[in-house]
C-alpha positions in Angstrom: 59.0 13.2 -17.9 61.8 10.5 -17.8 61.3 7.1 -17.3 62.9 7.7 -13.7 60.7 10.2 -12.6 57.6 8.0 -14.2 58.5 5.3 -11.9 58.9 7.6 -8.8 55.8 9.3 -9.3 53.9 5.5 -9.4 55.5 4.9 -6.0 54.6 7.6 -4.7 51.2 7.9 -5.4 50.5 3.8 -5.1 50.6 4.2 -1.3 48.0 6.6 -1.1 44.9 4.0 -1.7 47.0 1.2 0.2 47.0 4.0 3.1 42.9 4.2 2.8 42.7 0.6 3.1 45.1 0.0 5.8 42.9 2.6 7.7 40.0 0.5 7.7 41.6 -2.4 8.1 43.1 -0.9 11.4 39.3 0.3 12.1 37.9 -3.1 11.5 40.5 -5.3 13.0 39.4 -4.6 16.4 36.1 -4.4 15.3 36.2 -7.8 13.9 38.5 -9.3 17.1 35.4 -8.0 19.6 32.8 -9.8 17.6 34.7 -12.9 17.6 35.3 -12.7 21.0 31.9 -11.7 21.7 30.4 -14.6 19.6 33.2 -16.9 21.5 31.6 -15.5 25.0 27.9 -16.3 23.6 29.4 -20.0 22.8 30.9 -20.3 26.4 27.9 -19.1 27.3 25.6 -21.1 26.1 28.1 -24.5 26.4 28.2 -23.5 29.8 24.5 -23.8 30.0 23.6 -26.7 28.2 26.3 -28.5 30.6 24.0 -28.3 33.2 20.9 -30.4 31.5 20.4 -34.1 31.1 19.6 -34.3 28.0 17.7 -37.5 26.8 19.1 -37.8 23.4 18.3 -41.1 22.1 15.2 -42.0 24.9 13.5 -45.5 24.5 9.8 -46.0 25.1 10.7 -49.4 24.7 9.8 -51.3 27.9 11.5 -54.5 29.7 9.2 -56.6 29.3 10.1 -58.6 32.5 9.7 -55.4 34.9 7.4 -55.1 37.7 4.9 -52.9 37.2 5.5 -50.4 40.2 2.0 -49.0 41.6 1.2 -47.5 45.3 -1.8 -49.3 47.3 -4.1 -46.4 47.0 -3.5 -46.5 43.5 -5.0 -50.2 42.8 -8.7 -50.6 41.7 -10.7 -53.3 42.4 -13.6 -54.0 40.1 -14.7 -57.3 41.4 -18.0 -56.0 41.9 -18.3 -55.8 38.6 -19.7 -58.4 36.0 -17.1 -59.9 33.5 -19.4 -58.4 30.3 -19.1 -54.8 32.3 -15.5 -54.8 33.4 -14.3 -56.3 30.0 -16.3 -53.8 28.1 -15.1 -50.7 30.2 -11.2 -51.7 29.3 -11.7 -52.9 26.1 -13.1 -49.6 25.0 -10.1 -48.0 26.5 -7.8 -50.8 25.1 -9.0 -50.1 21.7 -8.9 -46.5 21.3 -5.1 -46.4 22.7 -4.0 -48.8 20.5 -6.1 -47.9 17.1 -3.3 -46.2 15.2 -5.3 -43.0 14.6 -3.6 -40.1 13.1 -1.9 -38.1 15.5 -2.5 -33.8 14.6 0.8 -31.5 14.2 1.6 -28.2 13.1 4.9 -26.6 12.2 3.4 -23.5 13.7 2.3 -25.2 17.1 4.7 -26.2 19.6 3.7 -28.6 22.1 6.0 -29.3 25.3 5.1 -31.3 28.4 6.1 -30.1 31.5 6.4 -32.5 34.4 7.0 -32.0 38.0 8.4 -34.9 40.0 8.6 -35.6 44.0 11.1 -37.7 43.3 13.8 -34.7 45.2 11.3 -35.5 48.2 14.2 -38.7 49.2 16.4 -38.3 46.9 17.8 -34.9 46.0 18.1 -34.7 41.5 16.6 -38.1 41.0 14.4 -36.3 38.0 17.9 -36.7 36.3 18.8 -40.4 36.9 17.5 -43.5 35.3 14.4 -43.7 38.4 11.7 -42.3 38.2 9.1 -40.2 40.4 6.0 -39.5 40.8 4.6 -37.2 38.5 1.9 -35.4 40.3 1.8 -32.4 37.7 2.0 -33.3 33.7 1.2 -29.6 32.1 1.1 -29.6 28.3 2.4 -26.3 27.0 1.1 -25.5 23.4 2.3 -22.3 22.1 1.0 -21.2 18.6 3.1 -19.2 16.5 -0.2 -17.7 14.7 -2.6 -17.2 16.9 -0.1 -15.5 19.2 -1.6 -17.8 22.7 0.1 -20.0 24.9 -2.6 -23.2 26.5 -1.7 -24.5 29.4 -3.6 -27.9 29.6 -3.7 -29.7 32.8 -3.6 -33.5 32.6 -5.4 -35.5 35.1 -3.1 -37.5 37.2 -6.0 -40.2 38.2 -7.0 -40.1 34.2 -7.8 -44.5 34.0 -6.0 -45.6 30.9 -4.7 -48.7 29.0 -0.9 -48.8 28.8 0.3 -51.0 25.9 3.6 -52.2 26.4 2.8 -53.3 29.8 -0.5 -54.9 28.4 -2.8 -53.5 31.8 -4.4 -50.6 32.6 -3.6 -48.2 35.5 -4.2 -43.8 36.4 -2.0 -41.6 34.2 0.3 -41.1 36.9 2.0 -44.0 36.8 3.1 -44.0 33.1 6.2 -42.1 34.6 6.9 -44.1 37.3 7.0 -47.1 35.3 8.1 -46.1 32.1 10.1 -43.1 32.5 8.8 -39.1 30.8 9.0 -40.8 27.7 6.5 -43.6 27.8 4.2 -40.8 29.5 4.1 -38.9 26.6 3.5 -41.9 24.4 0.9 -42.6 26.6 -1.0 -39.0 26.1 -0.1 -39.0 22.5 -1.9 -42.2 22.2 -4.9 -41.0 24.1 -5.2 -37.7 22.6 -4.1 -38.4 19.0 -1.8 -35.4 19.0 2.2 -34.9 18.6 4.0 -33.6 21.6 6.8 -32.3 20.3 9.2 -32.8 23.5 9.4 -32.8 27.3 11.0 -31.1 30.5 11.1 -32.8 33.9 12.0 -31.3 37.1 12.2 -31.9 40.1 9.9 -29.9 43.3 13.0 -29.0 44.8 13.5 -26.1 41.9 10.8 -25.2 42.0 10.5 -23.6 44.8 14.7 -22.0 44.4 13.1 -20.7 41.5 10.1 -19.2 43.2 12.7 -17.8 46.1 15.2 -16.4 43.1 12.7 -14.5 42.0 11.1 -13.1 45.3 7.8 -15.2 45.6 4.8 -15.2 43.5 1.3 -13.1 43.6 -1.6 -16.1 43.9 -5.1 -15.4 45.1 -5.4 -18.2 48.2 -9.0 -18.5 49.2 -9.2 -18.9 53.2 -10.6 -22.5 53.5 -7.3 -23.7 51.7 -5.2 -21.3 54.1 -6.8 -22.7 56.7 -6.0 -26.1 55.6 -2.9 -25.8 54.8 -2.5 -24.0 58.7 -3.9 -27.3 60.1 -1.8 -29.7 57.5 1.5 -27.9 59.0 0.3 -28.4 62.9 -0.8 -24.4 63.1 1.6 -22.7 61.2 -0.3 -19.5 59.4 -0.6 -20.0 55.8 -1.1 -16.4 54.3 -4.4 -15.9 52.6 -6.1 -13.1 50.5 -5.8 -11.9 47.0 -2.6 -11.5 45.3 -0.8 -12.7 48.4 2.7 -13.2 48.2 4.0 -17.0 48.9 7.8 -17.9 49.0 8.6 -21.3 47.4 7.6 -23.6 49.6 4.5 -22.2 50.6 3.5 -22.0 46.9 4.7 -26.0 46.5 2.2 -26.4 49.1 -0.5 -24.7 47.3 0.4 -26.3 43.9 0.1 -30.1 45.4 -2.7 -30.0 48.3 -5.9 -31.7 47.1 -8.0 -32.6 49.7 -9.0 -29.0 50.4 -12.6 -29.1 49.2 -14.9 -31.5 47.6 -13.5 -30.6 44.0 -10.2 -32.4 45.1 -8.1 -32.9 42.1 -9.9 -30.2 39.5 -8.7 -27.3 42.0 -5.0 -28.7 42.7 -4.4 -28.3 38.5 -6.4 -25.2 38.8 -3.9 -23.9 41.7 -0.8 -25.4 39.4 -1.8 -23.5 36.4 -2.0 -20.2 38.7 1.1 -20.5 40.1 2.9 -20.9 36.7 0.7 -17.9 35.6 1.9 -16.0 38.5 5.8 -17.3 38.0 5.4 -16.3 34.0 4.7 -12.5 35.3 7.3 -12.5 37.6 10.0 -13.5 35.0 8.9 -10.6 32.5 10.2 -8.1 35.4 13.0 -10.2 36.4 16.7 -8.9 36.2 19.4 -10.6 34.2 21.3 -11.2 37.2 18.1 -13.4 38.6 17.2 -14.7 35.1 20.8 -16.0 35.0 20.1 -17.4 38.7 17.0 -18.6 37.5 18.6 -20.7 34.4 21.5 -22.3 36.6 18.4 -23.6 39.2 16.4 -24.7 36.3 19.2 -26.3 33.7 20.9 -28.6 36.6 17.5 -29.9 37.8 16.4 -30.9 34.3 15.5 -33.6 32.3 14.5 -33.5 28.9 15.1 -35.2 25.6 14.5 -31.8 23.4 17.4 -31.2 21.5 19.8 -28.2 22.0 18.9 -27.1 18.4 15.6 -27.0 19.4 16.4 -25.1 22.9 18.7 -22.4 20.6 15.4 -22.3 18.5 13.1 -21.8 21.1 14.8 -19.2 22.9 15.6 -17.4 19.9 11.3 -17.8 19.1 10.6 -16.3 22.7 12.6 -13.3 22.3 12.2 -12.1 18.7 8.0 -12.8 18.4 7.4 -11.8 22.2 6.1 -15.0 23.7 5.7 -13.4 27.0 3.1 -11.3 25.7 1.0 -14.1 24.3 -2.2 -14.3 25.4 -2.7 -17.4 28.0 -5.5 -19.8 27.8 -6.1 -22.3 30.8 -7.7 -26.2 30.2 -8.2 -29.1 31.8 -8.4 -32.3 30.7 -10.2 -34.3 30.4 -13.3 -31.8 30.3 -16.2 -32.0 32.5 -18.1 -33.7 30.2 -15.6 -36.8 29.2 -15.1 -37.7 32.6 -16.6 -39.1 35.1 -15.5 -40.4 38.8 -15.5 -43.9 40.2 -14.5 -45.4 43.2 -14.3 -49.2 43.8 -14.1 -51.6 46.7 -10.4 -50.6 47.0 -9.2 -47.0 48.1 -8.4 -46.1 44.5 -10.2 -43.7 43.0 -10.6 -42.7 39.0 -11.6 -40.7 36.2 -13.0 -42.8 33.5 -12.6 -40.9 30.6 -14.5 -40.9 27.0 -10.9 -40.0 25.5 -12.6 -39.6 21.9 -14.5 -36.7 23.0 -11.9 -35.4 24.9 -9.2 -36.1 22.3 -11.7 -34.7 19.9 -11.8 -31.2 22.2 -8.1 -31.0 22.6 -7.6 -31.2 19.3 -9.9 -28.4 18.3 -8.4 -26.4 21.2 -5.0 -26.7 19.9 -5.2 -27.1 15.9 -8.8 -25.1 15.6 -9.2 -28.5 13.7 -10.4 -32.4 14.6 -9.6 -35.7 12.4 -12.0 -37.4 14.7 -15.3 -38.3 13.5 -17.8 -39.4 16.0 -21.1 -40.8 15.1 -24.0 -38.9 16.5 -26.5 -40.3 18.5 -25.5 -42.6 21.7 -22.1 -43.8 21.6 -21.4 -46.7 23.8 -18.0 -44.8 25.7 -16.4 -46.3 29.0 -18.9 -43.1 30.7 -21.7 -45.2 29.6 -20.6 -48.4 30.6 -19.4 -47.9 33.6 -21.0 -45.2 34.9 -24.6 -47.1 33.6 -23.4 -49.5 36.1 -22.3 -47.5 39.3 -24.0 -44.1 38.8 -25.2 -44.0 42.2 -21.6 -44.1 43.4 -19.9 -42.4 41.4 -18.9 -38.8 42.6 -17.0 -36.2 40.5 -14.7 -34.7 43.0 
């Protein structure tokens, strides 16, 4: 064969791979361009999203030290009736423990979010994502544990008495919030429970119940005596009552923030909260993506939080790849029956005086199936045994 015919026979053949791989390339062009665009859409997506959140990035628990200290009438104690040695004992027992630097648990596998609903929509529609703050009638902690495969939803106390360090006084749980912003309220329960809380979310009332409607009401059992109340509360209009009953969201507001419906006041309010979030975490595993979608827009523009968007990406990513719906849900409250106990004084206000050791002590265990706090057996000298040693016929624990 000539040189000629050589060369013609190279260019001939050449082509044949180069046609194999310009065939795939053809195939994976358009391949390629629809994931791109696809991964482009998710980006919008999500951009779109986060556009809608306040985030708190760089949130300071670091108070003004020359701001009034904002705090309703009913929510001011009096203990003039008390002796110096009793009064100064009870906070300085509370002072002490707040402020003693103890070791605060975490787990890489635990995830700890507080959830906090605010009124503040009440007068002024989105205020949960300006500077002021509202009240903060329900403060949920959210622990979900990546091992065990639960989810605890612990109910904090509003009317929890407690010492509040920057501000140098002491004053319910509530009103860390109001004064200090979500921030300085999870300082506050970090300091009191010795654990990490790992970030928060506050919304305001107002989306809650949009979310409630999105998603075509929740199932909640509602006992007649708080129907009834409720019935009254509104000037006779009929609250639905039964088990599973189906409440829109304002009627299931209502049922989440009454209190006065029997003598247990406060410990069945959180006990209501924690079954209407119960009921709303049921209703989302059935929801459509068209109302999921709904939901999220509702949610993300009434929200403030100070937990990252790497964090969020992670979080969702968690949720759907180990099946966090299908965790298995524990209810608490704290503080527990036994570290707490009710006073009242001269004043309207009334408390929970808590032995926050103990119930820092519980939590922990609850959370971490471990404690780092040692208490000495025997009687411990608590704020229960010093102020209720002094009022115990008055004090009530409703």
């Amino acid at each position: 064969m000539s040189d000629m015919d050589k060369k013609l026979t190279e260019e001939t053949e050449m082509p044949k791979d180069n046609k194999k791989k310009k065939k795939a390339l053809v195939i994976l062009l358009p391949i390629l361009a629809v994931f791109l665009a696809l991964v482009i859409a998710v980006a919008a997506f999500i951009g779109h999203k986060f556009s809608l959140i306040d985030f708190d990035d760089n949130e300071s628990t670091t108070i003004d030290p020359t701001q009034e200290f904002v705090e309703g009438d009913d929510e001011k104690l009096d203990f003039s009736e008390m002796d110096d040695a009793t009064g100064n004992d009870f906070r300085e027992i509370l002072k002490n423990w707040a402020t003693n630097g103890g070791e605060k648990m975490s787990n890489r596998d635990i995830i700890n979010v507080l959830l906090i609903g605010s009124d503040a929509s009440a007068e002024e529609p989105g205020r949960a994502n300006i500077t002021e703050k509202g009240n903060t009638d329900v403060m949920m902690l959210v622990s979900i544990n990546q091992v065990n495969d639960t989810i605890k939803l612990v109910s904090l106390m509003r009317d929890s008495y407690t010492y509040m360090d920057q501000f140098d006084r002491y004053a319910k749980l509530n009103a860390a919030c109001a004064n200090g912003g979500p921030a300085y309220l999870v300082e506050t329960i970090e300091n009191d429970y010795k654990i990490e809380i790992d970030g928060y979310a506050m919304v305001d009332f107002d989306s809650f119940t949009q979310v409630i409607d999105v998603l075509g009401g929740v199932n909640v059992d509602v006992p007649a005596y708080v129907a009834n109340f409720l019935s009254s509360e509104a000037k006779g209009v009929y609250f639905p009552r039964g088990n599973k009953v189906l409440l829109n969201g304002e009627q299931a507001l209502r049922f989440s923030r009454v209190r006065k419906t029997d003598a247990n006041g406060d410990i069945s309010r959180v006990a209501r909260q924690r079954q209407v979030v119960n009921a709303l975490i049921e209703k989302a595993k059935s929801a459509t993506l068209a109302e999921i979608n709904e939901v999220a827009d509702v949610m993300l523009a009434n929200v403030r939080t100070n937990i990252s968007k790497k964090s969020i990406i992670s979080y969702a990513s968690k949720a759907v790849t180990e099946g966090w719906a299908n965790y298995e849900i524990k209810e608490i409250t704290m503080p527990t029956p036994d570290t707490r106990y009710g006073y009242s004084s001269k004043s309207t206000a009334w408390i929970w005086v808590v032995d926050y050791p103990l119930a820092a002590q519980k939590l922990q265990l609850e959370l971490y199936g471990e404690t780092n706090i040692n208490l000495e057996e025997g009687n411990r000298k608590t704020a229960i045994t010093v102020i209720g040693g002094y009022v115990s016929k008055k004090a009530t624990d409703n």
